[in-house]
N, C-alpha and C positions, 0 to 999 in steps of 0.2 A: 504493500500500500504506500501510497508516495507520500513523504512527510507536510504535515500542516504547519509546521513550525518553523522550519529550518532557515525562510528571510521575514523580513519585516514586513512588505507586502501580505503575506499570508497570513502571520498574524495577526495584523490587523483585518484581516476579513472573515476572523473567528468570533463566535456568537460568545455570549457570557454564560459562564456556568461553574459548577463548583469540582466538577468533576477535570480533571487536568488532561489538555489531547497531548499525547504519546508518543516519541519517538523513540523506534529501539535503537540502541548504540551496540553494545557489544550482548550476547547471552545470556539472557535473566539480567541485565543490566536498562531502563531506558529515562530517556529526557525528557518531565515534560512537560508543559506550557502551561498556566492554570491563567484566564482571564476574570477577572473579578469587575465590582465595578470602580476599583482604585487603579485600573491599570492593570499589567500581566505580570504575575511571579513564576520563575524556575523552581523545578523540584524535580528532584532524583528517585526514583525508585528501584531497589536491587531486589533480587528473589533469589534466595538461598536454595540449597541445594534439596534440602528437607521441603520446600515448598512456601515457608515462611516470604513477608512481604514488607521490606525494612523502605523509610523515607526519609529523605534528606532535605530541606530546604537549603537554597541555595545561596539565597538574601543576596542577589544582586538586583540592583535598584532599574525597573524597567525604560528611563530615559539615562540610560547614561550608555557611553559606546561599549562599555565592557559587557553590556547584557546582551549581544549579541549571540545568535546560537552556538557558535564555534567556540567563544571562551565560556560560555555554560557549559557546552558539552566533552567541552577541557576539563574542568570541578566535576562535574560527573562523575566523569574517569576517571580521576585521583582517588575519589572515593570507592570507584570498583574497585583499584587498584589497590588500595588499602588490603581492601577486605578480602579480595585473595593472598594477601602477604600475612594475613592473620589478625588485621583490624577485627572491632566489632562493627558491626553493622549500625548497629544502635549505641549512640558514646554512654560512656559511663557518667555519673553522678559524680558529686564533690565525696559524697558520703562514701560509694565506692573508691573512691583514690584514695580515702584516708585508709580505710580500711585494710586496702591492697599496701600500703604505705607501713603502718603499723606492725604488721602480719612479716613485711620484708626487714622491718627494724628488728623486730623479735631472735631471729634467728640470724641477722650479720651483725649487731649493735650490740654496746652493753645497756642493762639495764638500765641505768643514768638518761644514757638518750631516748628509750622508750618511753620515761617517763617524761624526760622535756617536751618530747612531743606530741605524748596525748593531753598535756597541761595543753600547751599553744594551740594545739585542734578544739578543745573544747572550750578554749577560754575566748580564742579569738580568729577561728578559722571559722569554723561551722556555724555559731550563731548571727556572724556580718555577712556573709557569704553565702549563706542558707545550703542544706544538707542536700536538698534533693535537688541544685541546680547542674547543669547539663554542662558538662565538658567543654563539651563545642559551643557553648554560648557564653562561656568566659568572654570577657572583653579586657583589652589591655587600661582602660579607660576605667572600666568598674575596681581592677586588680591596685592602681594606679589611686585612686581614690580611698581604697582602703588602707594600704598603706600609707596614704597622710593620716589617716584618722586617729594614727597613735600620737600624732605630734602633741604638744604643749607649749604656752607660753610661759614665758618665765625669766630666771636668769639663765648665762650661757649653758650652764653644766644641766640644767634645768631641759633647759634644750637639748643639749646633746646627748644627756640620757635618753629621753624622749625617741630621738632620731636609732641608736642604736637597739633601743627594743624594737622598733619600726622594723629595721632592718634583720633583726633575728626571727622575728613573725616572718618575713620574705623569704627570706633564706629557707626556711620550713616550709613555705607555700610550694614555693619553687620545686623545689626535695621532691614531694608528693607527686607534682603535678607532671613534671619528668619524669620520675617512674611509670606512671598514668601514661604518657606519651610514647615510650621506651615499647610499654609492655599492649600496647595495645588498644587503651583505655578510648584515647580520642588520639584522631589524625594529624591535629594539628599544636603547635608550639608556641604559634604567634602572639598569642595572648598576652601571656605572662615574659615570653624571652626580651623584652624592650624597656620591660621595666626595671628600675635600676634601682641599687639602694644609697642614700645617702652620705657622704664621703664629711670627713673627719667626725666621726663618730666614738674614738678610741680617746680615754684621755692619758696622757703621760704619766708613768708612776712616779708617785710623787716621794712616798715614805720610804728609805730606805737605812735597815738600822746597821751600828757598827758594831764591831764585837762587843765594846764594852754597855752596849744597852741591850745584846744578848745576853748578855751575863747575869744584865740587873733582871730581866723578864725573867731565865729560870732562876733566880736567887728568890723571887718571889712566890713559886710555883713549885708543887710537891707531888709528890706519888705518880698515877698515872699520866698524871697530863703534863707533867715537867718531861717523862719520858717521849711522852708525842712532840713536845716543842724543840727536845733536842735532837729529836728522827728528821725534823722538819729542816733545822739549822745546819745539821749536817750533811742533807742530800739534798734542799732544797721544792723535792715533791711537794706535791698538793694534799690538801688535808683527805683525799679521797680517795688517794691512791695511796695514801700511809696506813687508811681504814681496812684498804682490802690486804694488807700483805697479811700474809703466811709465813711458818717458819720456813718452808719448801722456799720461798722466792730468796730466802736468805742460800748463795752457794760459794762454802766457806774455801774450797777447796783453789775456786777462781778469782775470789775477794769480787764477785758481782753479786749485785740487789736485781731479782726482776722484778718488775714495776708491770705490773699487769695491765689490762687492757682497762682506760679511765677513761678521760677527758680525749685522750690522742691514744695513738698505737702503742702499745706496749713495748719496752726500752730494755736494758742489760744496762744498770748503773755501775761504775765500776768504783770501788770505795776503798777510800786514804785509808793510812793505820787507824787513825781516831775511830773512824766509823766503822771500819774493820772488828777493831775491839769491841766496840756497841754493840754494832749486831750480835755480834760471839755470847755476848752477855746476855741480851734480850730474848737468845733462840733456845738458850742452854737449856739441856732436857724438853724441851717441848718438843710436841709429834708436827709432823708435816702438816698435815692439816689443820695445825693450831692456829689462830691469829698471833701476830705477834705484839700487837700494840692494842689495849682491851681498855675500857673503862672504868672498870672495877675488877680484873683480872678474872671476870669470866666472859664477858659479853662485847665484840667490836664497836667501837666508835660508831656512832648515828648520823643522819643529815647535819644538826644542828648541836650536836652534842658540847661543840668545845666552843660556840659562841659567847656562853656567859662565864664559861671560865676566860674564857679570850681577854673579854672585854673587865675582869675582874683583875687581873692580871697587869694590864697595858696601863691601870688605874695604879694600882698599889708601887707600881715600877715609876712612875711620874714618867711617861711615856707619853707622845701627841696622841688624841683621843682617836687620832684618822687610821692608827696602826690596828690591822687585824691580823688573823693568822696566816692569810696568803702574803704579807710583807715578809715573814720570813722567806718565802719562795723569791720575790723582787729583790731583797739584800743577799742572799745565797747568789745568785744574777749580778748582781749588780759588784760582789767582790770579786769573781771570775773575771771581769771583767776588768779591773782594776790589776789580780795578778796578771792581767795581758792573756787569758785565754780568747783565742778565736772564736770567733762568732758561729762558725760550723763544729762545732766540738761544745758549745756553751748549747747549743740547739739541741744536738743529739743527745746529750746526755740528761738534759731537765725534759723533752719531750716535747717541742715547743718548734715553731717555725723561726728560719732567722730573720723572716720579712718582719716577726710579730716582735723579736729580742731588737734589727733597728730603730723600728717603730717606737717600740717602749724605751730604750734605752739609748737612744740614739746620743743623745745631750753626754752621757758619761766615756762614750767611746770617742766623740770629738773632744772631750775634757786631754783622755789619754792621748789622745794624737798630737794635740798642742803641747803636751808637758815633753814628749819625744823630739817635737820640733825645735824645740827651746834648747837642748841638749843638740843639734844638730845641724849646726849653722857652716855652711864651707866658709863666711868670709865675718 
């Protein structure tokens, strides 16, 4: 049958109806024309192999040159196209992405990140963004809008916190909707790939303590948690990844800590005599499977366990109130840097990117370059 659609002519000498005339393109694939009385809309319709009858709207605008039949029946075919490469026919939800999201965290992620992420899906993905909206009808415009709505006014820092949770909410959008795209979900990327996140968002570490205000913090601190501060001072780890060690991560033979899988990939710390001896101490008689660093010498350290000894501590020691327990991790960094280790060595062994150790620390490595320069004068 000779196509009713295929130029403008012909379409326009089509009657109104709700029912869309029909062009077949390729097999169980056709184009086709619906006249309404707002003008004419494209629509795709594919038939599966099972006999099923999946539709696509193709939302190109009827006065404009790209609604022509040829680049309709281009999108079309992108669409067959898909869905013999293993597309769905029919795109997925928002609520399917998370879920397919969640389910692929479970089993390549640690627990940490599971949880950030279904905190940020349920706090502020799925209720702005509504559950059951449609893959393919993301807009970069709507994704774009959401992401300002974390903003605040304020002072600077005010704002720049503001902006970095913006952009950790993105960063998780993204995440989902990529796997979603990867795996089949919906055909297309456009959406969300243009939107961008915020730039100075990071602020510079400010606190960084010296030995002898290490000294005063555990002089004021006893029993378990004197122990964690000095795990902290001497390796420089994160309080989270001191929580999960084992006496097994302790390998006395190699004088390495492994540092399991945390915040970043898990590392091979390799530790001085001080820490060498600690460990030896800490691990003595205990079974592999024991934690090494415990709260009350039965039970591992919690989410929040050491904040109020932290902040009890930081108090009694006449320390700046801004010091919490990640500043030991910034001054363990920040004296490395000082003995002149390298910024790829200072990386590796704290876990940490060197984009993110310039970034933060950048002010004390130019400090060191100038004091070298001063010593190094030819005239």
């Amino acid at each position: 049958m000779p196509s009713q659609i295929d130029s403008k002519a012909k379409r326009n000498r089509l009657a109104k109806r709700s029912e869309p005339y029909w062009h077949k393109l390729i097999l169980g694939g056709f184009l086709g024309y619906r006249v309404g009385s707002k003008g004419g809309t494209w629509i795709a319709r594919h038939r599966s192999e099972e006999g099923g009858q999946h539709y696509k709207s193709l939302n190109l605008s009827p006065h404009l040159p790209q609604n022509e039949f040829d680049t309709a029946a281009n999108e079309a075919n992108k669409w067959f196209d898909g869905i013999s490469k293993g597309n769905r026919a029919k795109p997925g939800t928002l609520q399917e992405a998370v879920d397919n999201y969640i389910e692929y965290l479970e089993h390549k992620k640690s627990d940490r990140s599971v949880r950030d992420a279904k905190g940020r899906v349920k706090l502020h993905i799925l209720p702005k963004l509504g559950a059951e909206s449609s893959l393919e009808k993301l807009k970069a415009q709507q994704i774009r809008k959401w992401h300002q709505s974390f903003l605040v006014t304020g002072s600077d820092e005010e704002v720049r916190k503001s902006r970095a949770t913006a952009n950790r909410n993105l960063s998780s959008l993204k995440a989902l909707l990529n796997l979603a795209f990867k795996e089949g979900l919906v055909q297309s990327n456009k959406a969300w790939t243009h939107v961008g996140k915020y730039s100075d968002t990071q602020s510079a570490r400010q606190d960084y303590l010296n030995a002898a205000q290490v000294k005063a913090l555990l002089n004021v601190c006893d029993g378990h948690f004197k122990t964690l501060i000095t795990a902290a001072a001497l390796t420089g780890a994160r309080y989270g990844e001191l929580a999960k060690l084992k006496a097994k991560d302790f390998d006395k033979h190699h004088g390495l800590l492994h540092i399991p899988l945390a915040k970043t990939k898990e590392r091979d710390f390799p530790l001085a005599s001080k820490a060498m001896a600690f460990f030896k101490d800490q691990t003595k008689g205990k079974l592999p499977e024991t934690f090494i660093f415990t709260k009350n010498g039965i039970d591992p350290w919690g989410h929040d366990n050491q904040t109020k000894l932290m902040r009890n501590a930081v108090t009694n020691a006449d320390l700046p109130r801004s010091v919490v327990f990640y500043t030991l991790r910034h001054s363990f960094i920040a004296d490395l840097i000082d003995k002149d280790m390298s910024v790829f060595n200072i990386a590796k062994i704290t876990g940490t990117s060197i984009e993110m150790i310039e970034q933060h620390y950048g002010k004390l490595f130019k400090d060191r370059v100038i004091e070298v320069l001063e010593k190094a004068s030819l005239v």
